[in-house]
C-alpha positions as CSV (number, residue, x, y, z in Angstrom):
1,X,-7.3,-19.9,2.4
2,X,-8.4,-16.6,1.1
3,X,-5.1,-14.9,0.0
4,X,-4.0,-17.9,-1.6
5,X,-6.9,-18.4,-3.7
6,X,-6.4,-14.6,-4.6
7,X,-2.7,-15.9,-5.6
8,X,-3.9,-18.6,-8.1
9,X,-6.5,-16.1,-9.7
10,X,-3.8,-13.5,-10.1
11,X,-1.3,-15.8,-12.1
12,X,-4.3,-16.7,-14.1
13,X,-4.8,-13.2,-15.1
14,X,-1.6,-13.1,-16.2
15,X,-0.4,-10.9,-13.3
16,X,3.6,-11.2,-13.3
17,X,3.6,-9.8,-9.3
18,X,0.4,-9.9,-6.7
19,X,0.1,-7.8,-3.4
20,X,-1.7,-10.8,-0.7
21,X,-3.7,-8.6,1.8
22,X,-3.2,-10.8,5.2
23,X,-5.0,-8.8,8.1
24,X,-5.2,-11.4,10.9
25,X,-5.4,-8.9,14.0
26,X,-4.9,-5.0,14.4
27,X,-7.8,-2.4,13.8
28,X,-8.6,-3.3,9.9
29,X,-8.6,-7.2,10.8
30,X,-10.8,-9.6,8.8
31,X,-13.6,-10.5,9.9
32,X,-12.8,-9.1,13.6
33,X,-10.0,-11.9,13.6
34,X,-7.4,-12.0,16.0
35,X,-5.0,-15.1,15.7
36,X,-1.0,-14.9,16.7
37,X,1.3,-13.6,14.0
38,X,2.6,-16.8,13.5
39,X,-0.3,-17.8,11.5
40,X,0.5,-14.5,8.7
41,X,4.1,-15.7,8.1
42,X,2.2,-19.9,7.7
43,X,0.0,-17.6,5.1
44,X,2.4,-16.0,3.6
45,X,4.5,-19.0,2.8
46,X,1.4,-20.6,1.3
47,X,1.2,-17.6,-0.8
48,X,4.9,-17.7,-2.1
49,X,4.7,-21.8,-2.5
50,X,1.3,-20.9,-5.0
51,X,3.4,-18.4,-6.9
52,X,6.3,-20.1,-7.1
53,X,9.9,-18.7,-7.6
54,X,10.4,-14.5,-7.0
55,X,12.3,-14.5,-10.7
56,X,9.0,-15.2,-12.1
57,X,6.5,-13.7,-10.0
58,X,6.9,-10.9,-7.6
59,X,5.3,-11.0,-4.1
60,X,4.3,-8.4,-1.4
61,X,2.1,-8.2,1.5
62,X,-0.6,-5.8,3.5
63,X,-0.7,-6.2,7.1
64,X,-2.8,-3.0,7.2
65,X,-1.3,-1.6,10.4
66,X,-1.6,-4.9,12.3
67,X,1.7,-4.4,15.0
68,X,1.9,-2.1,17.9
69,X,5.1,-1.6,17.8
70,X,8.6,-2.6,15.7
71,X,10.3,-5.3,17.7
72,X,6.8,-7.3,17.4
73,X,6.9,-6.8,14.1
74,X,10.6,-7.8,13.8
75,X,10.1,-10.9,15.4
76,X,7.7,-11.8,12.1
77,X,9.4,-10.2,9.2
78,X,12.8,-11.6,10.3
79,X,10.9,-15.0,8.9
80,X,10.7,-13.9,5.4
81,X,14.2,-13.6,4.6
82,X,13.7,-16.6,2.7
83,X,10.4,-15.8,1.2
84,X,11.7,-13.2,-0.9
85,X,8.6,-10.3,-0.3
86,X,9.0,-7.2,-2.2
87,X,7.6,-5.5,0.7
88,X,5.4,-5.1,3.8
89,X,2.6,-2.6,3.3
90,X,1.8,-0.5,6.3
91,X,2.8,-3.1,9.3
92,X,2.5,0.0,11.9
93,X,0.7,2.8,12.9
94,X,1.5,6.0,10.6
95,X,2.8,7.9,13.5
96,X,5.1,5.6,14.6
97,X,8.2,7.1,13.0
98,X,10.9,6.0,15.1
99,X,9.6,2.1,14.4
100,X,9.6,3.0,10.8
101,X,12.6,3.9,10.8
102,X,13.7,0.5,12.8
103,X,12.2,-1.8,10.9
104,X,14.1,-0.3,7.7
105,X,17.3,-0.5,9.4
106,X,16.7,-4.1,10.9
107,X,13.7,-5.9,8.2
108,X,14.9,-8.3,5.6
109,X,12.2,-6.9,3.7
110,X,11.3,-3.0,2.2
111,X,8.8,-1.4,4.3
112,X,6.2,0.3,2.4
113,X,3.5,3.4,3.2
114,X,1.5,6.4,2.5
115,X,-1.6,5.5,1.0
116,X,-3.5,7.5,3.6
117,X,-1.2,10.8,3.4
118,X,-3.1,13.8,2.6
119,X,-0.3,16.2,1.9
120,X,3.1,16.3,0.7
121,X,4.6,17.1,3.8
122,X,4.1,13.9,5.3
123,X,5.8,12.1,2.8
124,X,8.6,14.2,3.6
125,X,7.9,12.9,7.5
126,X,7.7,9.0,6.3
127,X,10.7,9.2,4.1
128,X,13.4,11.1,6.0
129,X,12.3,10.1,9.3
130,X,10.6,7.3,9.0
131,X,13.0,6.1,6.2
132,X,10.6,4.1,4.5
133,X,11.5,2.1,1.4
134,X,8.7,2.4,-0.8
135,X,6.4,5.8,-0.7
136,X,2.6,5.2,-1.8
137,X,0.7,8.2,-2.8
138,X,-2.9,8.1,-3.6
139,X,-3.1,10.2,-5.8
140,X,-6.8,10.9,-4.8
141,X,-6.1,11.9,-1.5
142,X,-2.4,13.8,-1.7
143,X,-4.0,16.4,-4.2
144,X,-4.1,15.6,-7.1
145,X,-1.7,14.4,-9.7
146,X,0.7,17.5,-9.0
147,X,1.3,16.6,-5.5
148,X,1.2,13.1,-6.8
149,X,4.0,13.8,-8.5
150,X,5.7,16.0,-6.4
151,X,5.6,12.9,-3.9
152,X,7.5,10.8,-6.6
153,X,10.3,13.4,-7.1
154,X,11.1,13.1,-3.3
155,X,11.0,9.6,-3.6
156,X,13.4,9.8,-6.8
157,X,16.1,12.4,-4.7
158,X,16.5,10.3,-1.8
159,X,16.6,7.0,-4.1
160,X,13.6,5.6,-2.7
161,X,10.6,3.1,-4.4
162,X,6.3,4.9,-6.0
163,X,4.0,2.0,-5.6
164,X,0.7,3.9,-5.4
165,X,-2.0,2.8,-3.5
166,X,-5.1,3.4,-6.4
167,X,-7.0,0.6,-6.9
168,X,-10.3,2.1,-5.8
169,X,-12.0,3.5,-9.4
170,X,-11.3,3.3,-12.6
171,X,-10.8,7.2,-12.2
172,X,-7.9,6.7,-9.6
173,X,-6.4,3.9,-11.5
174,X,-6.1,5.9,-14.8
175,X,-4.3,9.0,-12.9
176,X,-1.9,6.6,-11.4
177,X,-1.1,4.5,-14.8
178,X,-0.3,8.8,-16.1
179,X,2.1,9.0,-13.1
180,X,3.3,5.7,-13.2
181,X,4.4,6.0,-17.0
182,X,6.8,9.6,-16.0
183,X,8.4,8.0,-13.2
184,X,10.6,5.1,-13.4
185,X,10.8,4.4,-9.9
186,X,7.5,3.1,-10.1
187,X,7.8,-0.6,-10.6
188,X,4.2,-1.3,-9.9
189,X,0.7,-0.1,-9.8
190,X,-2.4,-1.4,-7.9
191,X,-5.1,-2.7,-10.5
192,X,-7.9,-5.1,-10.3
193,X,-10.0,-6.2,-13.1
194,X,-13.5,-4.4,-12.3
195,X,-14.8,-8.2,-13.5
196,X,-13.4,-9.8,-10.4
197,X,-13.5,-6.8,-8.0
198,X,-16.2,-7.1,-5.1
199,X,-16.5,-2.9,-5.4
200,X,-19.1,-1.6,-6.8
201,X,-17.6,1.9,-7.5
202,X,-14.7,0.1,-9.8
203,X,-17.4,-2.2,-11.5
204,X,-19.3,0.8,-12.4
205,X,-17.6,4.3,-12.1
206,X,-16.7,4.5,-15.5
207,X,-17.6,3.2,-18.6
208,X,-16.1,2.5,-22.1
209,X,-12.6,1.2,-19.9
210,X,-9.7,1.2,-21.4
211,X,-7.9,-0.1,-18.2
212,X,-7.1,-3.5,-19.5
213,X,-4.1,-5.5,-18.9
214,X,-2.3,-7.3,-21.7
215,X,-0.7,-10.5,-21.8
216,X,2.7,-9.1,-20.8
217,X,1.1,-8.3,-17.2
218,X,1.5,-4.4,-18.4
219,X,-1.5,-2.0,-18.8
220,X,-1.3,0.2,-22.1
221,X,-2.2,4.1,-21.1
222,X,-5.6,5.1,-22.3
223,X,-5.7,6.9,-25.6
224,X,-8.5,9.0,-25.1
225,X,-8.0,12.8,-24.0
226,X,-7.2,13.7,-20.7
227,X,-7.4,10.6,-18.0
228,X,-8.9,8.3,-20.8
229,X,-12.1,7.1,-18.9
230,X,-15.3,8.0,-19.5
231,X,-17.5,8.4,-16.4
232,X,-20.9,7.0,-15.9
233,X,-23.4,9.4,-14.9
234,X,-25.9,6.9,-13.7
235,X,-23.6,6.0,-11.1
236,X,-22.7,8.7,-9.7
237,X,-26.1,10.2,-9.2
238,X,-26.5,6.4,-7.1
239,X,-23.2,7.3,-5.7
240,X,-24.0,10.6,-3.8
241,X,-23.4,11.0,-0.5
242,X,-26.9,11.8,0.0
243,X,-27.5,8.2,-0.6
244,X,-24.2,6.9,1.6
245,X,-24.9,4.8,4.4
246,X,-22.6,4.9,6.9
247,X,-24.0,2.8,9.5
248,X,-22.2,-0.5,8.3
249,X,-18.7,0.5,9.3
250,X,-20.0,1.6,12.8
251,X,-18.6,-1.4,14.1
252,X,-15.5,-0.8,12.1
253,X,-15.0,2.1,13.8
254,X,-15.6,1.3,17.1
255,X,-13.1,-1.8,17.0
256,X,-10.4,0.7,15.4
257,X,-11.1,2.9,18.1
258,X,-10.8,0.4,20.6
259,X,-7.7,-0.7,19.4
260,X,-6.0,2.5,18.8
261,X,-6.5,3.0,22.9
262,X,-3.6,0.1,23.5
263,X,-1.6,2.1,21.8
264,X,1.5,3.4,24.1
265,X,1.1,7.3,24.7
266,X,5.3,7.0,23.9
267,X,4.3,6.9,20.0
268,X,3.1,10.2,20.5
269,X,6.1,11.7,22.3
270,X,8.8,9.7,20.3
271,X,7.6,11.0,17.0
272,X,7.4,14.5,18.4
273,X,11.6,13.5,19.5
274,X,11.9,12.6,16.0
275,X,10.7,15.4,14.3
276,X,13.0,17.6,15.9
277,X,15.7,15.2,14.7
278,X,16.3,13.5,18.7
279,X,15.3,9.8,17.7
280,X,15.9,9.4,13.9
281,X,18.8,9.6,11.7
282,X,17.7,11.7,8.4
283,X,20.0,10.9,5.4
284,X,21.6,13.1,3.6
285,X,19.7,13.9,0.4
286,X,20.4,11.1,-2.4
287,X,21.0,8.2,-0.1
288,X,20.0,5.2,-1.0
289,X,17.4,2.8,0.8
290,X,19.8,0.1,1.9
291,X,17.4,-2.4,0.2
292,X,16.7,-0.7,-2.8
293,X,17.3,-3.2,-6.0
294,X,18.6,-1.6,-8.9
């Protein structure tokens, strides 16, 4: 079992927390897979049994947009009371406010989202409309470290959760690990050791990499100017776009497409009803997520 292997490794890193990436169905599942959501609760009950009690080693999981709608995905999150998940990463479509915002009010567990936001704006969308726990800028795709931040002071005035999605270069990694260490709503940043990650661009991107964790599970900021990572010129010259071939997530794209057509033409219209404040409750500025720990 794939995400409980990635478990074991990740305590043998000394990781103190681990996100387990279990995509069984939905447009981004493994493999083309499609098995009943059953099976991702059996997973990730294997996963929590591998890393053992949540005092000692914090747990959250990726469904990467795998439910069509909030009452499906009530009927599996209401399982993982006892599991103890930090939270569940992106378990519907983005437009889906209105299910956002019901699975915040009725999940045991912090929902989490944003790592494909492109402006600032939307955070303001995902977090006062869609109430979402836990806000996940990249900060390579909001804009920059500016709006990166800007994205963490929204999350800090409605007393909501920064775990940024980042862990794609050694580039992205360093600017969030800056942001992380200003903002102490950030519990957590993605990071992979380029040793054990199947990506070339985070094997190779940069050289002379500071980005390494110590024993603690912490990752000391780079003391080199500016981001602290040196880039690799060779590699980006192989990099280019000129030399990208995009043929191999064809059939990506065509399942995604696929399965974005079952989706319910109400999505559209009730996140059109919530942004003109019809479906959605929007807090008042400063209150709290009702499962934020403190």
């Amino acid at each position: 079992m794939s995400s409980r292997r990635q478990v074991e490794k990740a305590r043998k890193y000394n990781f103190s927390a681990a996100k387990a990436e279990v995509t069984l169905s939905g447009p981004f599942a493994h493999m083309g897979m499609n098995e009943d959501d059953a099976k991702i609760t059996e997973i990730v009950r294997a996963c929590r049994e591998v890393a053992g009690e949540s005092s000692k080693f914090t747990l959250m999981v990726d469904v990467q947009y795998t439910w069509d709608s909030a009452d499906r995905a009530l009927k599996t999150l209401k399982h993982w009371d006892e599991l103890d998940i930090f939270f569940c990463e992106t378990p519907l479509p983005l437009d889906d406010l209105p299910g956002y915002a019901k699975l915040h009010r009725e999940s045991p567990v912090k929902i989490a989202c944003g790592e494909m936001q492109c402006h600032t704006s939307e955070f303001l969308e995902l977090m006062d409309y869609g109430l979402i726990d836990v806000a996940q800028p990249d900060v390579g795709r909001v804009g920059g470290l500016l709006q990166a931040l800007k994205v963490c002071d929204y999350a800090k005035e409605r007393n909501r959760l920064i775990v940024p999605h980042c862990w794609k270069t050694g580039v992205g990694i360093a600017a969030s690990a800056h942001m992380a260490a200003v903002t102490p709503h950030c519990p957590y940043i993605e990071f992979l050791p380029a040793e054990i990650c199947n990506s070339a661009l985070r094997r190779e991107l940069t050289t002379n990499d500071e980005l390494v964790m110590n024993s603690l599970g912490q990752i000391p900021l780079p003391q080199r100017p500016g981001l602290g990572v040196e880039l690799n010129w060779k590699a980006i010259e192989f990099f280019d776009v000129k030399n990208y071939d995009i043929s191999k997530y064809e059939s990506m794209a065509k399942q995604a497409a696929s399965y974005a057509s079952t989706w319910s033409p109400g999505i559209v219209s009730a996140m059109s009803a919530s942004l003109g404040r019809e479906a959605c409750e929007r807090p008042a500025c400063g209150e709290p997520s009702k499962r934020q720990k403190t």
